[in-house]
N, C-alpha and C positions, 0 to 999 in steps of 0.2 A: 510231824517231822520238821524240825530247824535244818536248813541245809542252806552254807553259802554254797553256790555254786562258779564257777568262772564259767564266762561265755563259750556256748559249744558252737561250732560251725552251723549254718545254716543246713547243710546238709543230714546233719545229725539230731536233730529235733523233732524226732520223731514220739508220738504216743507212748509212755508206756503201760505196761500191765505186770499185775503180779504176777500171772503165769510163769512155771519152770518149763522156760525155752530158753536154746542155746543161745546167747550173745549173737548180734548179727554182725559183728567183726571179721567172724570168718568160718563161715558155715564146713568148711572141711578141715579146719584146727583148731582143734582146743585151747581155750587161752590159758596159759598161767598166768595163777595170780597169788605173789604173795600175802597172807595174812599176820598182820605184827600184832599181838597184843598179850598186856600181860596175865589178864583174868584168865586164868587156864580153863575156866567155865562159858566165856565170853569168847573164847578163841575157837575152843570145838564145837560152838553152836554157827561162828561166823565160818567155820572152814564147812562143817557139815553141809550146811547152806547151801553154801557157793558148789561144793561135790554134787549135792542132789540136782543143781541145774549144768551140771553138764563141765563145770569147770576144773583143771590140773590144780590143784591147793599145795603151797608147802605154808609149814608155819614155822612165827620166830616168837620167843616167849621175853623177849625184851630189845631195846634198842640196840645194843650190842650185839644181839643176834641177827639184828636186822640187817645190820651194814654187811655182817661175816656173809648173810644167805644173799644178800645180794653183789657180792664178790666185789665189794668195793673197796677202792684202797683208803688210804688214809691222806698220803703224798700222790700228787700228782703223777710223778715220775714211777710208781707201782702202775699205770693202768694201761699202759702198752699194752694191745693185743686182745684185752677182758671184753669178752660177749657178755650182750643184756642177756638173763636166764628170765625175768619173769617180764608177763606183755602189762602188768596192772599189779599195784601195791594195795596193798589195803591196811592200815595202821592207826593204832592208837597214837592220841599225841603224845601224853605223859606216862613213861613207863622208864623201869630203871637202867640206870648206868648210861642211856644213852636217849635223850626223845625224838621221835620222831622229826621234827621242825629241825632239828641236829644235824640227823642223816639227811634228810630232806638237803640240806645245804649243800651236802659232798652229792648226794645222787645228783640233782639241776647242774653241777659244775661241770660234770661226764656225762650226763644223760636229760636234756631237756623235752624229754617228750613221753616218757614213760607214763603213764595217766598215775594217779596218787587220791585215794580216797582218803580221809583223815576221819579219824572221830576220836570225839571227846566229852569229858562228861562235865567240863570246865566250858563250854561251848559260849564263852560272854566275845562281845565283839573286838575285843584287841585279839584275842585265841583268835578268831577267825580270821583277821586282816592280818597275821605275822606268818598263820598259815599258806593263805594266799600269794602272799608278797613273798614266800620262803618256795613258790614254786606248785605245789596243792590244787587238784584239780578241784577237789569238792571236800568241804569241812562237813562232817555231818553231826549232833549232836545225839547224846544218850539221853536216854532210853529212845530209844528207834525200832519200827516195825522190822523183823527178820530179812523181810524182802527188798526195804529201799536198798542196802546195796547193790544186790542184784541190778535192781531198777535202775541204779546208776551204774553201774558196769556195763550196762548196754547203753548207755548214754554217751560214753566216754571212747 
């Protein structure tokens, strides 16, 4: 597995394992977590996933769907009032009409803390530092074992 990571708290560095256990974020809620991607074959293996260890999944089958399921505006002045709906992103970087690194921009502007998995199958070192610098908790590269996200969603 390639994976930039940004620094997690020290608290947070804990062991992991492949095991399907729940996320230790919050052992009496379920996290949601959106998955963006546009391999429709790649998208119900990564939501399947994340369902069988315990997690709420919606999906979005492109970038444009990403911003709509995360209810974000476009103009500043649209976000009065709008709740965060999911606790963890999960997304392709390159996909159409809109790429992640895109929305990424508008989510960080309204919402600096939401954690953001990225993956890509483009994974060379500018992708990963524009990712970072665009806000991105972890870049992770394709082909990757089914479980590193997991593994990193209990990280994050």
């Amino acid at each position: 597995m390639e994976a930039t990571i940004a620094p997690l708290q020290e608290t947070e560095t804990q062991s992991l394992g492949a095991s399907h256990e729940k996320s230790r974020h919050d052992e009496k809620t379920t996290l949601r977590v959106l998955v963006a991607e546009d391999d429709p074959a790649m998208r119900a293996v990564l939501a399947w996933n994340l369902k069988a260890c315990g997690y709420q999944v919606a999906e979005a089958k492109d970038g444009l769907e990403l911003v709509r399921r995360l209810n974000l505006p476009f103009f500043e002045s649209d976000s009065v009032g709008r709740q965060r709906e999911f606790d963890i992103i999960v997304s392709d970087i390159r996909m159409p009409g809109l790429s992640s690194l895109q929305a990424l921009k508008i989510l960080r502007a309204r919402d600096p803390v939401t954690p953001i998995i990225l993956i890509t199958a483009f994974g060379d070192q500018i992708t990963h530092f524009e990712a970072l610098e665009a806000g991105a908790n972890v870049v992770l590269d394709k082909p990757f074992d089914i479980d590193d996200p997991v593994d990193l969603l209990r990280r994050l």
